[in-house]
C-alpha positions as CSV (number, residue, x, y, z in Angstrom):
1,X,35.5,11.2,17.8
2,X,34.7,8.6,15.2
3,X,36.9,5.9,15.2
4,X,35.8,3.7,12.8
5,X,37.5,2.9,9.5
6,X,34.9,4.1,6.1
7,X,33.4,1.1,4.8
8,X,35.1,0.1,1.3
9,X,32.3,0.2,-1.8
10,X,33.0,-0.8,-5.2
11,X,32.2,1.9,-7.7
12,X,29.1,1.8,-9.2
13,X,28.7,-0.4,-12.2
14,X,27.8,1.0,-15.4
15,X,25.6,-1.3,-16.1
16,X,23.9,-3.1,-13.2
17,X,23.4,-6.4,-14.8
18,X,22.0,-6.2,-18.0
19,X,20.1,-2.7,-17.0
20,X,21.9,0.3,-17.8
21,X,22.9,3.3,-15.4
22,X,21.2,6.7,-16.2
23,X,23.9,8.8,-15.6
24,X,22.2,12.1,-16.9
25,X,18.4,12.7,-17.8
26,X,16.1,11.4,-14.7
27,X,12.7,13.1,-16.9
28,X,11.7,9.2,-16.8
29,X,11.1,9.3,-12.8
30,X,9.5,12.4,-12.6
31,X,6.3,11.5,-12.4
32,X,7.3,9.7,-9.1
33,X,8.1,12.5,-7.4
34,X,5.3,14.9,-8.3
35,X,4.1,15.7,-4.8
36,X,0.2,14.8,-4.3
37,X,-1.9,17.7,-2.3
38,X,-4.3,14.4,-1.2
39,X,-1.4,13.4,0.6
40,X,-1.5,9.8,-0.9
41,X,1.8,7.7,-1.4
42,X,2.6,8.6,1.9
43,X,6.0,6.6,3.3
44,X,4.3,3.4,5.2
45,X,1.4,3.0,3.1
46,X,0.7,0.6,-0.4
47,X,1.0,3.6,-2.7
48,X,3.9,5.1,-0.8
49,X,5.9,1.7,-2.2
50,X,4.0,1.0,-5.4
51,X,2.6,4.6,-6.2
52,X,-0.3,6.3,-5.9
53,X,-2.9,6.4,-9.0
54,X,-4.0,3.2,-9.9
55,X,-7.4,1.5,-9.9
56,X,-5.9,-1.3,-8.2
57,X,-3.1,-2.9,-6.1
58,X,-1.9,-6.5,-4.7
59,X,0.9,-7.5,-2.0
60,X,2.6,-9.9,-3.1
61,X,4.3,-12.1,0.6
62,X,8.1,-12.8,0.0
63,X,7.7,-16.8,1.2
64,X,9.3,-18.2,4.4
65,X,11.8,-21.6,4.0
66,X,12.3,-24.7,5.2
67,X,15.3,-26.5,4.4
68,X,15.7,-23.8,1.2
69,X,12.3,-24.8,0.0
70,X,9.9,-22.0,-0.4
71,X,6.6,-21.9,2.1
72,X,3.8,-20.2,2.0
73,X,2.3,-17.8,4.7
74,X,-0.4,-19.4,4.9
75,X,0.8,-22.5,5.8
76,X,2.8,-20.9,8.4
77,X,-0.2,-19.4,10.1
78,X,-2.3,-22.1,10.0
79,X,0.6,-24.2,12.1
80,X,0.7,-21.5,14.7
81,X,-3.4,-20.8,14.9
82,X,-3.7,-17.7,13.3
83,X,-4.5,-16.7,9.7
84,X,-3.0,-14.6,6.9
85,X,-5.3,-11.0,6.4
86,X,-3.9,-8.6,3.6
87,X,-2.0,-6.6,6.1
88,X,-0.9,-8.8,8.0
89,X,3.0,-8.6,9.4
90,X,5.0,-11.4,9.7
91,X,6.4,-11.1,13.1
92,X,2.8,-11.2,15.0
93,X,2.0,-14.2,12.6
94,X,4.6,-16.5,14.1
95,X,3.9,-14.9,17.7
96,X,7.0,-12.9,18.0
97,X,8.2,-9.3,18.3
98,X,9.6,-7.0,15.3
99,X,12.9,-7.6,16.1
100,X,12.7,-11.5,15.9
101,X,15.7,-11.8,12.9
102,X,17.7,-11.5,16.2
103,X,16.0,-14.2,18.1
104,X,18.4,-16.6,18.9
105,X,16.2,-19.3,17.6
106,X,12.7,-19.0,15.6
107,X,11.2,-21.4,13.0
108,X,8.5,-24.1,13.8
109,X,10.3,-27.8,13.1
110,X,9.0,-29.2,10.1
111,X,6.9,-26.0,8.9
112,X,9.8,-23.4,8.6
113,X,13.3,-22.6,9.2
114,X,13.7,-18.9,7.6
115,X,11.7,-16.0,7.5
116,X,11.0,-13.9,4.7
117,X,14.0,-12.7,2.3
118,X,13.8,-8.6,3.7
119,X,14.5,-6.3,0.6
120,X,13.4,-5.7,-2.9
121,X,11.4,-8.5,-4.4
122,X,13.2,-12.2,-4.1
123,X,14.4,-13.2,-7.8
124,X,12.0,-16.5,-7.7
125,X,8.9,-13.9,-7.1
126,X,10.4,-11.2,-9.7
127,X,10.7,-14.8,-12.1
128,X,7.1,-15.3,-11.5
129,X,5.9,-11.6,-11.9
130,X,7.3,-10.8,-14.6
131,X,5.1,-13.1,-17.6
132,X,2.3,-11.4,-15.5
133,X,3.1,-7.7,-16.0
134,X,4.4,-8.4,-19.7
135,X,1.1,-9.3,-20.2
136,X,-0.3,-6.0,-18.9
137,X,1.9,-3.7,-20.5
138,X,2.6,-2.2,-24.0
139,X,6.2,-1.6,-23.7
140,X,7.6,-4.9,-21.9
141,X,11.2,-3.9,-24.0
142,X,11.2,-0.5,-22.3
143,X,11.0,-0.4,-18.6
144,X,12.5,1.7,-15.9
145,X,14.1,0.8,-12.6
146,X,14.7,2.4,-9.4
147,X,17.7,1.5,-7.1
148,X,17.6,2.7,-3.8
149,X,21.7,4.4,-3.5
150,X,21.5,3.1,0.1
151,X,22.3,-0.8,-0.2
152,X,26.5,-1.1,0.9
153,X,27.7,-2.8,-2.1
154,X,28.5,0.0,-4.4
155,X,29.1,3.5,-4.5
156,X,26.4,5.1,-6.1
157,X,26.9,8.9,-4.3
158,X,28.1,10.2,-7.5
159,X,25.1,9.4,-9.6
160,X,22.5,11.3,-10.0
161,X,19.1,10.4,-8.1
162,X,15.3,10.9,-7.7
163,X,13.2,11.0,-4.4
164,X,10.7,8.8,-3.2
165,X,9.2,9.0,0.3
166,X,12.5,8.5,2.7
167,X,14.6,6.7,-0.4
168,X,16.7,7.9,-3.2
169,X,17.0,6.1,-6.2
170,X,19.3,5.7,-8.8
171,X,17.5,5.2,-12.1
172,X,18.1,2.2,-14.6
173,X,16.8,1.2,-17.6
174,X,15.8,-1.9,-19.9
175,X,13.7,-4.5,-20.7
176,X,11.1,-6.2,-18.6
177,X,12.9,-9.3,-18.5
178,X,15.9,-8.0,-17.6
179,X,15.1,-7.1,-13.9
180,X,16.6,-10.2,-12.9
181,X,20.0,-9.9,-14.5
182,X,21.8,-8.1,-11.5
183,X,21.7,-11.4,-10.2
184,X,24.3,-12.4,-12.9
185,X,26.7,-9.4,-11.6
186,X,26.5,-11.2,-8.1
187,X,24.0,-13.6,-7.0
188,X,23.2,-11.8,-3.7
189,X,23.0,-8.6,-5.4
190,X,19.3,-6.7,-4.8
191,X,16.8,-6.5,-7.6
192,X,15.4,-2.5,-8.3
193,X,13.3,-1.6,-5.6
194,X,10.7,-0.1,-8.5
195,X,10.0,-1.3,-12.0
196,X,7.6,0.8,-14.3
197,X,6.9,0.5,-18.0
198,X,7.2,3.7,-20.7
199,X,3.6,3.5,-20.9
200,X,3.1,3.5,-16.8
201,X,0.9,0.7,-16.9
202,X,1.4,-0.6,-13.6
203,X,4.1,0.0,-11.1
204,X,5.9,-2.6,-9.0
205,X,7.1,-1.8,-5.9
206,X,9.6,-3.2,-3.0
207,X,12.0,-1.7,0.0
208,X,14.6,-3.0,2.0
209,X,12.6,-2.9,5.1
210,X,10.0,-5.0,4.0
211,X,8.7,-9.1,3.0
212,X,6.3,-8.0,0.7
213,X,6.1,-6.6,-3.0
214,X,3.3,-3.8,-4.0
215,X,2.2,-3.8,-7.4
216,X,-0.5,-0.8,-8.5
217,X,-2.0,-1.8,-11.8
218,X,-5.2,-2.4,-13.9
219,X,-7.7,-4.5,-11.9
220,X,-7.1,-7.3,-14.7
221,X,-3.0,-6.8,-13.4
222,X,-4.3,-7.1,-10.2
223,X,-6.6,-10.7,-10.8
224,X,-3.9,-12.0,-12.7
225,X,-1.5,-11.7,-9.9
226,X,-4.1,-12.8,-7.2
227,X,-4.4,-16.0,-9.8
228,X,-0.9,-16.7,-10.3
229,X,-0.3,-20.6,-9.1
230,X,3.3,-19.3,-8.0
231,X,2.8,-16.5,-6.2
232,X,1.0,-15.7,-2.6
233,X,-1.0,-12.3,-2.9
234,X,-3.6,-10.3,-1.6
235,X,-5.6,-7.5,-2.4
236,X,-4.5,-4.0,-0.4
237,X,-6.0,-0.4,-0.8
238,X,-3.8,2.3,-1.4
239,X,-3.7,3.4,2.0
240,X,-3.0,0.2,3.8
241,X,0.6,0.0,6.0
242,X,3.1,-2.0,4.2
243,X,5.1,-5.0,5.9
């Protein structure tokens, strides 16, 4: 017998920040969840995460901290030996196992203090993305989100959702530079796990299991984002394992 007491949930917002709640229609996501006979956008892969299609696609590393200032992975592998690959996974690049949130203690002193933010892409990264893909897009004022129904805080069983490989996601919609605004409903709140454009430019790409963001694009998306002084990223095939 199940003895423990439901876990309360706030009902679902209408609007989840500034992005608005698709209560009816999901045509928008559909072509998300055509299923592809090739077998690409498989769960555990690049275009699993950022969808499959594109000419090109980047990982983007959620940064480490020390002392709540942002570090870079490759500064954290250089202090333990080792060296930052495009697939690399954070846990064997600081020499421990997959479990090692629950170490009792981790960090290297005076390198870093706190791994990776796990989740949909950090707000500082989505801050720095998003110039980038506005610039790659023809419809930065009409963009679509997905929000996996899955994260604690609110009840979204009611709502209506669409599948992507082992997630369902609620669907929101608004403007490019409004992916950041849920953080203005509660600061600790978790930014869409997807973003596309109308015009399916490029697709962005996150999940609460990992420290990295996937972004399938143009190949000038994809130099861009390698370029970008504020952000840590590496070219990835579509078929590469996600971390």
């Amino acid at each position: 017998m199940d003895d423990y007491a439901p876990v309360h949930r706030d009902p679902a917002p209408e609007s989840y920040g500034r992005l608005r709640v698709r209560t009816a229609d999901l045509g928008p996501a559909r072509w998300l969840t055509r299923h592809d006979p090739s077998g690409a956008g498989a769960f555990g892969t690049v275009a699993g995460v950022a969808a499959p299609g594109f000419a090109a696609y980047v990982r983007v590393l959620h940064p480490a901290s020390l002392e709540e200032r942002p570090v870079r992975w490759s500064t954290v592998a250089a202090a333990h030996g080792r060296r930052v690959t495009p697939t690399s996974r954070w846990h064997e690049l600081v020499g421990m196992d997959a479990l090692y949130q629950n170490a009792s203690e981790y960090g290297l002193p005076g390198v870093w203090d706190e791994h990776p933010v796990e989740g949909p892409t950090p707000p500082d990264v989505a801050r720095a993305l998003i110039p980038v893909l506005a610039r790659h897009t023809g419809t930065p004022d009409h963009c679509w989100y997905g929000l996996w129904n899955g994260y604690g805080r609110w009840d979204f069983d009611h709502l209506p959702f669409f599948e992507r490989p082992c997630r369902d996601e609620v669907l929101l919609g608004g403007t490019l530079a409004d992916a950041v605004s849920p953080t203005d409903l509660e600061a600790f709140a978790e930014l869409p796990d997807l973003w596309w454009p109308q015009d399916r430019a490029w697709c962005l790409g996150g999940d609460v299991d990992l420290v990295s963001t996937y972004v399938g694009g143009s190949e000038a998306l994809v130099a861009e984002v390698l370029a970008a002084p504020g952000l840590e990223a590496h070219r990835v095939d579509p078929g590469d394992p996600v971390g």
